[in-house]
KEDO-919849 format. One record per residue (C-alpha): chain; residue number from 1; x, y negated, z. Coordinates in Angstrom, 2 decimals, decimal comma. Each point is the difference from the previous one (the first is absolute). Example, Ala and Ser with C-alpha at 12.3 -4.5 7.8 and 13.67 -1.06 7.14 Angstrom:
// KEDO-919849
['A'; 1; [12,30; 4,50; 7,80]] ['A'; 2; [1,37; -3,44; -0,66]] 
***
This chain:
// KEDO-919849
['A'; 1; [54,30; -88,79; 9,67]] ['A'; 2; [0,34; 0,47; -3,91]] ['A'; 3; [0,11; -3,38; -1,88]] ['A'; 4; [-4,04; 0,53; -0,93]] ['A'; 5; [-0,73; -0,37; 3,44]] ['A'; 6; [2,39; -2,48; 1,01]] ['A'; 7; [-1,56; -2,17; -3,09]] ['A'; 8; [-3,64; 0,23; 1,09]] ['A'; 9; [1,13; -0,29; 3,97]] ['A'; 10; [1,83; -3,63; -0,77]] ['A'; 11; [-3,38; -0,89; -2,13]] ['A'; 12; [-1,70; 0,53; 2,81]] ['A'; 13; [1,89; -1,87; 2,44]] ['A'; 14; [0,25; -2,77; -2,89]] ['A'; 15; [-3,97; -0,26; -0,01]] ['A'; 16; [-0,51; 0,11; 3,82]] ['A'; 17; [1,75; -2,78; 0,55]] ['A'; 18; [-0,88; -1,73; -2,93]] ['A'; 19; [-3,60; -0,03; 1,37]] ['A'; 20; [0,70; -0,04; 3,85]] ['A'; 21; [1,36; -3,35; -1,03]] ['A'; 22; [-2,72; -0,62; -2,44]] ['A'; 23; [-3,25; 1,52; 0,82]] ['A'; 24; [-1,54; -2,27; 2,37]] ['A'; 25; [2,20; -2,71; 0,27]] ['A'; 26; [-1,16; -1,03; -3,38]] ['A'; 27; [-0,43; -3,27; 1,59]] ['A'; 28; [1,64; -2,17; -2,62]] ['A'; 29; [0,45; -3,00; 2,37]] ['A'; 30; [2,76; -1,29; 2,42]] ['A'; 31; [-0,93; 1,36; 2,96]] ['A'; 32; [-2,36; 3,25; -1,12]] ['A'; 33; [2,91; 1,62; -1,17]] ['A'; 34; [0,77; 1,47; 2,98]] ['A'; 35; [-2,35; 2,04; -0,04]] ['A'; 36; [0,65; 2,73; -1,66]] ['A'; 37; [2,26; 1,19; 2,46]] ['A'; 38; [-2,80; -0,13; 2,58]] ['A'; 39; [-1,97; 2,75; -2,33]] ['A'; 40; [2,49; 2,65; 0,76]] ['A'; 41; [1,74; -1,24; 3,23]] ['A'; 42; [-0,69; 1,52; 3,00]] ['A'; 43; [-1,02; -1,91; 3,34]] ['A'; 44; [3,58; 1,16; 1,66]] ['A'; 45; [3,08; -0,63; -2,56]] ['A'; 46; [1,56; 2,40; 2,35]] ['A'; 47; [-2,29; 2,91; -1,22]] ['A'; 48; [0,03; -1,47; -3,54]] ['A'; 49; [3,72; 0,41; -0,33]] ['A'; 50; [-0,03; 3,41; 1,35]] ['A'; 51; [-2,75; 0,90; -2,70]] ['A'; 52; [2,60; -1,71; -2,80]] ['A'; 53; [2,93; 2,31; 1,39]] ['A'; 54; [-2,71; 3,24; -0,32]] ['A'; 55; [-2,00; -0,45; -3,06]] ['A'; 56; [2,75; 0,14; -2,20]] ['A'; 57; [-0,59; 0,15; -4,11]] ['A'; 58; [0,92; 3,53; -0,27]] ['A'; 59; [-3,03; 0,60; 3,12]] ['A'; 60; [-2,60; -2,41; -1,74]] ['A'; 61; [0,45; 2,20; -3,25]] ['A'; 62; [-0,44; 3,27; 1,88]] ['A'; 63; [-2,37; -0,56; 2,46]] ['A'; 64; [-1,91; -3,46; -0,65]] ['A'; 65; [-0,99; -2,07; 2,80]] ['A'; 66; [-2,25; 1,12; 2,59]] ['A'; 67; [-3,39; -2,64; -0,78]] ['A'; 68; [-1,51; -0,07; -3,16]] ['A'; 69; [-2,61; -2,78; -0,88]] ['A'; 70; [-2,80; 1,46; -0,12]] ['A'; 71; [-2,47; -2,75; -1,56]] ['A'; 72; [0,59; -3,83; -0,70]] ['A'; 73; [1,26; -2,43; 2,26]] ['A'; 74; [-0,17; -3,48; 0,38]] ['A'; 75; [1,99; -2,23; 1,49]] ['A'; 76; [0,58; -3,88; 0,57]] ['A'; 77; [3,14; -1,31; -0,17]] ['A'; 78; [0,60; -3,97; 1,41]] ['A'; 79; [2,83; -2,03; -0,14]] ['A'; 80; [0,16; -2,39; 2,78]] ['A'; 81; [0,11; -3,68; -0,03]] ['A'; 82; [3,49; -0,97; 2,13]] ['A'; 83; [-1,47; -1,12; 3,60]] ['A'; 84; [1,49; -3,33; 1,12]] ['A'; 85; [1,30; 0,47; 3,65]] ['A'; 86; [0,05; 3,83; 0,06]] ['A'; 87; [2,79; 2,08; 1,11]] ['A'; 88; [1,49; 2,29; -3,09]] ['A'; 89; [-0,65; 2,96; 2,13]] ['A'; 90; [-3,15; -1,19; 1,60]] ['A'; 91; [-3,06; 1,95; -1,07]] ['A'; 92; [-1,72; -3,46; -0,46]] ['A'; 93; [1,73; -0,19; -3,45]] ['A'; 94; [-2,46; 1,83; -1,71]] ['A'; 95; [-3,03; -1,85; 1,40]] ['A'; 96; [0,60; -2,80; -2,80]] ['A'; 97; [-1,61; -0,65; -3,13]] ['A'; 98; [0,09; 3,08; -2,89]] ['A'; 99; [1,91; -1,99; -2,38]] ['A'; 100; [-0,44; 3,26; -2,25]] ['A'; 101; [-2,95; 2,75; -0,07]] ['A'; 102; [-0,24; 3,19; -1,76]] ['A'; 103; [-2,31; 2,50; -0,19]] ['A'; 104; [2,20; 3,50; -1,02]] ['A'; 105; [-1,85; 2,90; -0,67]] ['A'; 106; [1,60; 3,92; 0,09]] ['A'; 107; [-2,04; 1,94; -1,91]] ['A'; 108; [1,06; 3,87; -0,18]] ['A'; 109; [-2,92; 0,91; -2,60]] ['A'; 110; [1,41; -2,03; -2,46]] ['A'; 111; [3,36; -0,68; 0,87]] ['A'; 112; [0,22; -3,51; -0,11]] ['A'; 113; [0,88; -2,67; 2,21]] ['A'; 114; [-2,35; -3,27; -0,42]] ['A'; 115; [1,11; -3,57; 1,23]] ['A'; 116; [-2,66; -2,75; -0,08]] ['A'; 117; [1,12; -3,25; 0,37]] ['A'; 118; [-1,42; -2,06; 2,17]] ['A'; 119; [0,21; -4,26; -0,25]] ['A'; 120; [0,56; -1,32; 3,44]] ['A'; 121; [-2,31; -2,59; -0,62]] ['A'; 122; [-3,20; 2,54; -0,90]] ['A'; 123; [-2,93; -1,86; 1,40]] ['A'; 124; [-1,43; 2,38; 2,74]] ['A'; 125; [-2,55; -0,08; 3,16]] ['A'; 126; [1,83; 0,42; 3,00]] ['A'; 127; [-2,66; 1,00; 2,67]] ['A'; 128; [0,03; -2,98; 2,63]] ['A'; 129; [1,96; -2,25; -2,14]] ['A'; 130; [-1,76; -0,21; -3,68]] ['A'; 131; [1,12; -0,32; -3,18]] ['A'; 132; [3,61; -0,08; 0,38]] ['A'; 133; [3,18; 1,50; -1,79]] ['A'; 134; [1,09; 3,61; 0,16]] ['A'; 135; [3,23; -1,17; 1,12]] ['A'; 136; [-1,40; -1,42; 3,23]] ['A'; 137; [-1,61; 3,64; 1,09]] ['A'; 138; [2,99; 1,75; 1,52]] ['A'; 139; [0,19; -3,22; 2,54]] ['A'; 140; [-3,33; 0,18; 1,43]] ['A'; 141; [-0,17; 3,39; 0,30]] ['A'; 142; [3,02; 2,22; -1,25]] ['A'; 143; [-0,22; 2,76; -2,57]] ['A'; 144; [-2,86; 1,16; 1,71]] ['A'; 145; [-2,23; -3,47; -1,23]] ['A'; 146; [2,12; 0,43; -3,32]] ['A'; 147; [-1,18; 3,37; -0,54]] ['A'; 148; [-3,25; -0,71; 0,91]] ['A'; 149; [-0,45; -3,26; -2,08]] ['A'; 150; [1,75; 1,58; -3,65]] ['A'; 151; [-2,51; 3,32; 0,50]] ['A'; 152; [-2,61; -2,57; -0,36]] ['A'; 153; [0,96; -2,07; -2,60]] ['A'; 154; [1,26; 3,16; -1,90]] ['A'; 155; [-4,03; 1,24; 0,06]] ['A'; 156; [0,70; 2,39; 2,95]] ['A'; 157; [3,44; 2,03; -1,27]] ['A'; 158; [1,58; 1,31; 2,73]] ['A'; 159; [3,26; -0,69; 1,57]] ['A'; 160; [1,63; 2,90; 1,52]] ['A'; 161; [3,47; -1,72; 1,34]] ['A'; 162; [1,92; -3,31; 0,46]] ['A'; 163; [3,53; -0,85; -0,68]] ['A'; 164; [1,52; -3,73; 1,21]] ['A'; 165; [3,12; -1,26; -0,72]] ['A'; 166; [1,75; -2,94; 1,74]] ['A'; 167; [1,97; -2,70; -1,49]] ['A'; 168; [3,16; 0,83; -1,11]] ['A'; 169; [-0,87; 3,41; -1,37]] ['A'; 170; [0,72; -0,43; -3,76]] ['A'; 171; [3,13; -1,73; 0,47]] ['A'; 172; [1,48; 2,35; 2,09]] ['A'; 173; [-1,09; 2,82; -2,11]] ['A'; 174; [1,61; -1,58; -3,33]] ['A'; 175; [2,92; -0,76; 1,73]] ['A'; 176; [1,01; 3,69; 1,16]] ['A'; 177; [-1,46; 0,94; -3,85]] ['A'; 178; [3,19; -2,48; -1,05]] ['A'; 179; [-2,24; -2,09; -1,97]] ['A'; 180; [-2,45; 0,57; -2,65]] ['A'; 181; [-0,20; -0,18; -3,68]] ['A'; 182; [-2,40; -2,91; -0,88]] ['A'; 183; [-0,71; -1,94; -3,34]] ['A'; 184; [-1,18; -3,33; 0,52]] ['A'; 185; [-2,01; -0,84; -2,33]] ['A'; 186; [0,42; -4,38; 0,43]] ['A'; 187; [2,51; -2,26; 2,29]] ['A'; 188; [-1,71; 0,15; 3,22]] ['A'; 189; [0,48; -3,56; 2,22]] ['A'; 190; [-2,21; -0,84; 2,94]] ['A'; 191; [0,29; -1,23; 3,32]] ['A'; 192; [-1,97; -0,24; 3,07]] ['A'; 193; [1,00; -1,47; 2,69]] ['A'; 194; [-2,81; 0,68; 2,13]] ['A'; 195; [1,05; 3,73; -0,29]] ['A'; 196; [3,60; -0,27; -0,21]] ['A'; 197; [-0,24; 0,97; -3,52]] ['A'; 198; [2,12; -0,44; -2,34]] ['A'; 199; [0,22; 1,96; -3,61]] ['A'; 200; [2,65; -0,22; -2,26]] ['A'; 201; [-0,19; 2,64; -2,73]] ['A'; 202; [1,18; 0,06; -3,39]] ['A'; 203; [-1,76; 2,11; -3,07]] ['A'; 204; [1,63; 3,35; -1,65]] ['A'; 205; [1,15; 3,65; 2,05]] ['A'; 206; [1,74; -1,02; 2,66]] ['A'; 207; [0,24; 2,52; 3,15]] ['A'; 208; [-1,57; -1,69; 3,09]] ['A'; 209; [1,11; 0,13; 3,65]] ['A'; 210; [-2,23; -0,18; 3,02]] ['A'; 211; [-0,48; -3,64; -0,29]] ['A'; 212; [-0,25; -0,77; -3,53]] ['A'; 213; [-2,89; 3,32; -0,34]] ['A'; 214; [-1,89; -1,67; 2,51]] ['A'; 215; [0,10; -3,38; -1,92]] ['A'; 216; [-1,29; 1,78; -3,09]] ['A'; 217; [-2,78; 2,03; 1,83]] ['A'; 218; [-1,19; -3,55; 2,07]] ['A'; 219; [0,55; -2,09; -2,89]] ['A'; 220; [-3,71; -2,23; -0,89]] ['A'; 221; [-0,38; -1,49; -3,42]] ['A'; 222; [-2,25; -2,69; -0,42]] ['A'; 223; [-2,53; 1,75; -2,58]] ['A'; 224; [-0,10; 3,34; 1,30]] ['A'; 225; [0,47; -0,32; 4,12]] ['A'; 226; [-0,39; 2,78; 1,60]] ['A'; 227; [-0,90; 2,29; -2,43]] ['A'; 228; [3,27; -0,61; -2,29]] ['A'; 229; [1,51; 1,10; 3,41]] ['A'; 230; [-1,67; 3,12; 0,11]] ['A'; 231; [0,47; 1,21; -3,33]] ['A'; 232; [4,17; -1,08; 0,33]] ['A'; 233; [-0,54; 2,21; 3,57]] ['A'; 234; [-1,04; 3,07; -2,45]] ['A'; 235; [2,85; -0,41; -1,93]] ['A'; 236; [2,36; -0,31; 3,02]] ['A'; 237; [-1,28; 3,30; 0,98]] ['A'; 238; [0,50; 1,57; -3,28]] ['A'; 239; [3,37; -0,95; 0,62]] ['A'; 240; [0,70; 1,47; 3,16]] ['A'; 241; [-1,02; 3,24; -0,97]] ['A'; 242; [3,02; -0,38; -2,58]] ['A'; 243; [2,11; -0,50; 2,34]] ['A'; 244; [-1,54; 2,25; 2,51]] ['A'; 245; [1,03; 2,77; -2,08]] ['A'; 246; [3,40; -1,09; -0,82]] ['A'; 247; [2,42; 2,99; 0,64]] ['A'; 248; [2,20; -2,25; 2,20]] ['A'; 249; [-2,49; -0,99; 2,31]] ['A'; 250; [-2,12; 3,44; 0,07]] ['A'; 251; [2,61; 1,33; 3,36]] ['A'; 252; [-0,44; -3,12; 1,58]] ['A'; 253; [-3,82; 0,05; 0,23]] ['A'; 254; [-0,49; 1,45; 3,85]] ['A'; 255; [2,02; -2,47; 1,21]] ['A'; 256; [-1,87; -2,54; -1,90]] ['A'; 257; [-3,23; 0,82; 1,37]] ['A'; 258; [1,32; 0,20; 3,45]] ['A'; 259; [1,23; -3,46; -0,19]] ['A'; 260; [-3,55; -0,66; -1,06]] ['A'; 261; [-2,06; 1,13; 2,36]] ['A'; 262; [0,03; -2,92; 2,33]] ['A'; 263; [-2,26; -1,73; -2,61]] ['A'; 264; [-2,41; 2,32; 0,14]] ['A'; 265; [-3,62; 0,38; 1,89]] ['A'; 266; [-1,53; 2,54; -0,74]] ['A'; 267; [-3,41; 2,33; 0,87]] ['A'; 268; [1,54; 3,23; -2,28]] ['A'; 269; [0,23; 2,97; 1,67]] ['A'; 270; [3,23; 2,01; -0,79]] ['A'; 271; [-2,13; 2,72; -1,11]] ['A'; 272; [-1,35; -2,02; -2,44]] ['A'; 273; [3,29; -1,51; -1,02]] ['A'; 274; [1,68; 2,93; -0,86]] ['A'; 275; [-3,64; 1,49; -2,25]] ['A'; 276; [0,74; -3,48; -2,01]] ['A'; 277; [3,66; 1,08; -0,35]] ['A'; 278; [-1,07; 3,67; -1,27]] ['A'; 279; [-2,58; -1,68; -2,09]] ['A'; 280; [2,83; -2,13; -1,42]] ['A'; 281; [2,01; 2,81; -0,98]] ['A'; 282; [-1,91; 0,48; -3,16]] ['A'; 283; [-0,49; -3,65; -0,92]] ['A'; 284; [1,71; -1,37; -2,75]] ['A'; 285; [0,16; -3,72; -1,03]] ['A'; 286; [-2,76; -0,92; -2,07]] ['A'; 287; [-1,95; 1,63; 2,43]] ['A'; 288; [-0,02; -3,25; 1,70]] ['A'; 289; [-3,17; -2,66; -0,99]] ['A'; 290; [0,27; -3,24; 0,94]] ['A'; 291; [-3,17; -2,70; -0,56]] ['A'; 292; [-0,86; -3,24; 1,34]] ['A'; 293; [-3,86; -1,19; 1,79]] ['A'; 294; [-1,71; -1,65; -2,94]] ['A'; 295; [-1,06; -2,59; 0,74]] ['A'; 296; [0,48; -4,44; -0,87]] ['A'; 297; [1,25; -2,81; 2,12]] ['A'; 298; [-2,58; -2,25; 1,34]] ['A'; 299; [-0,11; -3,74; -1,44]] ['A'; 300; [0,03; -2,87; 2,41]] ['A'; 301; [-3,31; -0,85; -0,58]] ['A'; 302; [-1,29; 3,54; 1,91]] ['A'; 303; [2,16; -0,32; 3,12]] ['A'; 304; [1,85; -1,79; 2,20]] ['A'; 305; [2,47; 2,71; 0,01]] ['A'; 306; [1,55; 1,77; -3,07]] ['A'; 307; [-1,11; 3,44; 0,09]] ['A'; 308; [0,38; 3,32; -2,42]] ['A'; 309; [-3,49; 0,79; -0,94]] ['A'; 310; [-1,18; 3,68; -0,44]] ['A'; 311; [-1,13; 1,32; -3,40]] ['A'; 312; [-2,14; 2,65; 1,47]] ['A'; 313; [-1,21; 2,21; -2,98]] ['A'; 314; [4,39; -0,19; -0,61]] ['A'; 315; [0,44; 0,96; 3,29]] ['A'; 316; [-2,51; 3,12; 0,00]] ['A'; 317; [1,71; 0,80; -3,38]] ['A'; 318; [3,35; 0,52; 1,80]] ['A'; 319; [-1,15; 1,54; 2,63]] ['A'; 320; [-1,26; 2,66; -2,37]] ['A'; 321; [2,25; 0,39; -2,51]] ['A'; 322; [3,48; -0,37; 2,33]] ['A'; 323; [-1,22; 1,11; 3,40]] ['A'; 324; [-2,84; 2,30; -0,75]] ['A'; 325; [-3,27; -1,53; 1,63]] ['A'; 326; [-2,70; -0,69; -1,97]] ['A'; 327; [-3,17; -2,01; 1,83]] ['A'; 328; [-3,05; 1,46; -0,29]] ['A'; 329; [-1,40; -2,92; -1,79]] ['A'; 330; [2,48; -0,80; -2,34]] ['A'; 331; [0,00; 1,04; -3,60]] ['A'; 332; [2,06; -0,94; -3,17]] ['A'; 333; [-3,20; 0,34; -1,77]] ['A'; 334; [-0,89; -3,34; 1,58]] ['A'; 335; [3,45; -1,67; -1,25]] ['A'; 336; [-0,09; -1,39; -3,29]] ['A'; 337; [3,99; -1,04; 0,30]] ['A'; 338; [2,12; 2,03; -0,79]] ['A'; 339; [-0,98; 3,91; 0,54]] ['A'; 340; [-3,21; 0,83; -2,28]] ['A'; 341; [-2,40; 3,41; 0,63]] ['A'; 342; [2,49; 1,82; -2,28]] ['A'; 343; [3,30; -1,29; 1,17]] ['A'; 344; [0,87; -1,97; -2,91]] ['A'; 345; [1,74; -3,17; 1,13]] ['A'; 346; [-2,14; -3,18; -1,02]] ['A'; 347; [1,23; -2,31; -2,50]] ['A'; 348; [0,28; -3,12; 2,44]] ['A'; 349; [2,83; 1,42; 1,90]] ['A'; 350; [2,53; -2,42; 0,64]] ['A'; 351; [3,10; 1,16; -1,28]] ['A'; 352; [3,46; -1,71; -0,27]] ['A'; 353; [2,35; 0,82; -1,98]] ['A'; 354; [3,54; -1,02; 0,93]] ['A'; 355; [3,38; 0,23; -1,82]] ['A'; 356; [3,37; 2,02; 1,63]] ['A'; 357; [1,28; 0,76; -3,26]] ['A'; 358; [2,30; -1,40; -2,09]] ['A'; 359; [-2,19; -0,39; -2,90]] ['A'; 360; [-1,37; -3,54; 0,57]] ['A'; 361; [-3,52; 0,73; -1,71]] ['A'; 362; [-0,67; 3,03; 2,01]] ['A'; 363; [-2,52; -1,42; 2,52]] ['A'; 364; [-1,77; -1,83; -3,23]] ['A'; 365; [0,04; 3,12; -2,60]] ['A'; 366; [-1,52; 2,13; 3,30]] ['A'; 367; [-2,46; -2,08; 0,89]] ['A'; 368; [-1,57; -0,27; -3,51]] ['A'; 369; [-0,02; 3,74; 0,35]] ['A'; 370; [-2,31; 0,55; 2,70]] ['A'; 371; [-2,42; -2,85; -1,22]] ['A'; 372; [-0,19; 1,87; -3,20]] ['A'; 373; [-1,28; 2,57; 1,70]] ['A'; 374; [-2,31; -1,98; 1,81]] ['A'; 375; [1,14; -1,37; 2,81]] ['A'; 376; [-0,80; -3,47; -0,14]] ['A'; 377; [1,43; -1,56; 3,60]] ['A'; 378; [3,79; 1,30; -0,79]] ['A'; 379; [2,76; -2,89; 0,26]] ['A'; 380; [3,66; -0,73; -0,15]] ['A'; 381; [1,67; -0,87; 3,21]] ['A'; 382; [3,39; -1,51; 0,21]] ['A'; 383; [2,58; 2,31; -0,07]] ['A'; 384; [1,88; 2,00; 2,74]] ['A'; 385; [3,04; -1,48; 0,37]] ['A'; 386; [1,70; 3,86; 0,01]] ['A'; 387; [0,56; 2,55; -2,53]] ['A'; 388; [-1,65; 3,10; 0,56]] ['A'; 389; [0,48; 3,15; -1,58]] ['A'; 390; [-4,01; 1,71; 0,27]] ['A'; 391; [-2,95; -1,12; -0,45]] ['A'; 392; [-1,66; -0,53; 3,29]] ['A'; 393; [-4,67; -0,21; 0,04]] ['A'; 394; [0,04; -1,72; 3,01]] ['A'; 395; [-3,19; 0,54; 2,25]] ['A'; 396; [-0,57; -3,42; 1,28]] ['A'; 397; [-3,53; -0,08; 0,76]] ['A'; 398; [0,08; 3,53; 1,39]] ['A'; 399; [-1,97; 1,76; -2,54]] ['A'; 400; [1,84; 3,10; 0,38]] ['A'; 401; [-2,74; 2,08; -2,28]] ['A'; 402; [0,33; -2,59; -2,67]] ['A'; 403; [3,58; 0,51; -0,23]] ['A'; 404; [-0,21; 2,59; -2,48]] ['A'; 405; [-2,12; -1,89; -1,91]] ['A'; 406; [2,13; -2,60; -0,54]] ['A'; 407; [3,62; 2,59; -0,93]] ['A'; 408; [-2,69; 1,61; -2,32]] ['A'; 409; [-0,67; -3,06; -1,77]] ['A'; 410; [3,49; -1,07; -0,05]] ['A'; 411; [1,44; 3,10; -0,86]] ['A'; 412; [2,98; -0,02; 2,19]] ['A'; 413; [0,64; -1,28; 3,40]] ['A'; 414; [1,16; 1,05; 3,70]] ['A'; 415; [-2,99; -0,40; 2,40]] ['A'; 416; [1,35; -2,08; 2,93]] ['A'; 417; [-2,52; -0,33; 2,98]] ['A'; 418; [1,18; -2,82; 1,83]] ['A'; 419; [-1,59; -3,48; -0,29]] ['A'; 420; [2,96; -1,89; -1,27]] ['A'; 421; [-0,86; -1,03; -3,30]] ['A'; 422; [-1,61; -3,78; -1,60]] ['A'; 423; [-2,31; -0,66; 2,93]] ['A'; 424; [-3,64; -0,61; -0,84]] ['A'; 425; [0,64; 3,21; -2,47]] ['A'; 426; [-1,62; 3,31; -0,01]] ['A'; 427; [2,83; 1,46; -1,29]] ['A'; 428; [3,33; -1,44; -1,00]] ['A'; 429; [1,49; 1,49; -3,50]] ['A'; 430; [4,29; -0,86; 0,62]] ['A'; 431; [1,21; 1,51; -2,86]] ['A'; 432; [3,67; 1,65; 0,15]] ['A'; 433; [2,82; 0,53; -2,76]] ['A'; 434; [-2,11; 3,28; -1,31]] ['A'; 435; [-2,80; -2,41; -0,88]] ['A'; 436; [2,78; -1,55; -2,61]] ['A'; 437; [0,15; 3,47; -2,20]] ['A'; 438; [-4,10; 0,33; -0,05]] ['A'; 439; [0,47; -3,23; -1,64]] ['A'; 440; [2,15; 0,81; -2,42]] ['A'; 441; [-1,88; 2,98; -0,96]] ['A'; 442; [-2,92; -2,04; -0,20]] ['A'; 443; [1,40; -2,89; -2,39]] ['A'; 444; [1,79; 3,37; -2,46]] ['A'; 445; [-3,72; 1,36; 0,03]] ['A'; 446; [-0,51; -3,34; -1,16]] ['A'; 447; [1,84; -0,12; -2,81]] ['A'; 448; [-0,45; 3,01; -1,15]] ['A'; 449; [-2,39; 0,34; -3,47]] 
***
């Protein structure tokens, strides 16, 4: 094999397993973690590490796998609540709570992968229970009732598969990683004793084990709750795909997801595992979208229960714009915030801008910017306690369309689709160390006659 070939045949092996651990998993969370190795596991490991031994890089590159996704595929991925008084091995340990839920989508057409978010406490009718929590579904019914219940409060999208995870999952998995590369963003200190919690984390880079990554991923602050949680779950799994494609744990990845596979419950078919392993072939990192439910937590006053509350017309605009399914009945024409007939962004976007440079006034200089063009709702958040060398348009909300809008307007700017920005905001403007020479050209434009 010249060294052409040998090039684009370790690029390929790089990317499988970059996604085989990435694709589906994408469950941010302490226990959904796990489950990306369920995607692209078979049902016997025996037959899975025979299938390692024959589809070597050199064979992937000549011959491809033999499934190919043929059109978009859905599937839910659940991590599972820890069962009190179950066996490790027992198959009772995923009949617990989904302390996690995702909703991943495959979609060959455009060659993206979608994650949606879901809040375990989404307020949902459970049929023969009522209005309950989405979290509770899996134990009255299993993935089937989960299924069942997040088609209809998703306006009738269609699930095609599950994925559930047991306890322990994420741990495990950073632990034969060898830890992952985290910033933490604020000390983290919190105990619960009812849980046998107990966090200890300090802020800066640090490299977490096992332990300390699930402290970080589990960690509830008192302003946020469970949604902070969610968004520091995205970032945790923007992390592991660093690490995922480290060149010193690359050769070690069959083993890994052998050691796995006793987490994993799955209704894949290994058909259907190795199409989303061809289709992941030609996947490269940004094609992965992440997004959160829109939606608010409900006040006191509304229920006895805390509960995260649907923004519907939100909703159907994700479902659109990251996962393809438009509802008959739904049309931005009848949206006055923030997509107009011709795709302009509206001027009450809420926009914050937030500072990761090293020029102090950065966040305050930007901001003025984009209100003298018009956008009135723009604001300074406080800023990120890390340096960061791009500009990153963070798509908080999930207007994905808009996005251009805003790097238009701006005139610079990496689009980041991930909800992990100032939350409340549409779109969250951190501005990098390249934001500090636009600056400077601005203030010698300035002074210039």
């Amino acid at each position: 094999m010249n060294n052409t070939s040998s090039t684009k045949s370790r690029s390929i092996w790089h990317k499988l397993w970059f996604w085989i651990l990435v694709l589906v998993l994408s469950g941010t969370t302490t226990t959904s973690f796990g489950a990306i190795t369920a995607l692209f596991a078979p049902v016997e490991p025996q037959f899975f590490s025979q299938l390692l031994q024959k589809f070597t890089s050199d064979v992937l590159w000549r011959k491809g796998l033999p499934y190919q996704l043929s059109q978009p595929m859905n599937i839910l991925v659940m991590g599972i609540d820890q069962v009190s008084g179950v066996a490790e091995n027992s198959p009772d340990v995923f009949e617990g709570r989904s302390d996690t839920l995702l909703l991943v989508q495959a979609n060959p057409t455009t060659q993206t992968v979608s994650l949606l978010s879901v809040p375990r406490d989404t307020q949902v009718l459970i049929p023969k229970v009522g209005i309950a929590k989405i979290n509770e579904a899996n134990v009255y019914g299993g993935p089937e009732l989960v299924e069942s219940v997040l088609e209809s409060t998703l306006s009738g999208f269609e699930i095609d598969r599950y994925v559930r995870v047991s306890k322990g999952a994420f741990r495990e998995l950073v632990e034969q990683l060898g830890g992952v590369e985290i910033f933490v963003p604020q000390p983290m200190s919190y105990t619960d004793n009812t849980q046998q919690l107990k966090i200890d984390l300090k802020s800066g880079w640090q490299t977490l084990n096992g332990e300390q990554a699930e402290q970080f991923a589990r960690f509830r602050e008192e302003v946020h709750g469970d949604i902070g949680r969610i968004q520091r779950q995205q970032v945790l799994l923007k992390a592991l795909r660093n690490r995922v494609t480290n060149v010193a744990v690359l050769p070690r990845l069959p083993h890994i997801i052998q050691v796995m596979l006793k987490y994993v419950d799955t209704n894949l078919s290994f058909p259907e595992m190795l199409a989303l392993v061809s289709f992941s072939l030609d996947l490269e990192r940004d094609d992965l979208r992440m997004v959160m439910l829109p939606g608010r937590a409900s006040s006191s006053d509304e229920y006895l229960s805390s509960y995260w509350i649907i923004d519907q017309p939100g909703r159907d605009r994700i479902l659109e714009q990251y996962f393809n399914f438009k509802l008959e009945d739904f049309n931005y024409n009848d949206l006055f915030y923030p997509i107009k007939v011709n795709e302009t962004l509206s001027l009450e976007a809420k926009i914050a801008v937030q500072n990761a440079s090293s020029n102090s006034q950065a966040a305050t200089n930007f901001a003025q910017y984009l209100r003298d063009q018009g956008f009135y709702n723009v604001y300074v958040v406080s800023d990120w306690p890390d340096k960061e060398p791009l500009t990153q348009i963070i798509v908080q909300g999930g207007y994905l369309e808009s996005a251009e809008v805003v790097k238009n307007a701006l005139g610079f700017g990496n689009i980041e689709p991930a909800s992990i920005g100032e939350i409340g905001s549409d779109f969250t403007v951190r501005l990098g160390e390249d934001s500090v020479e636009i600056i400077n050209a601005f203030q010698e434009q300035d002074k210039s006659p």
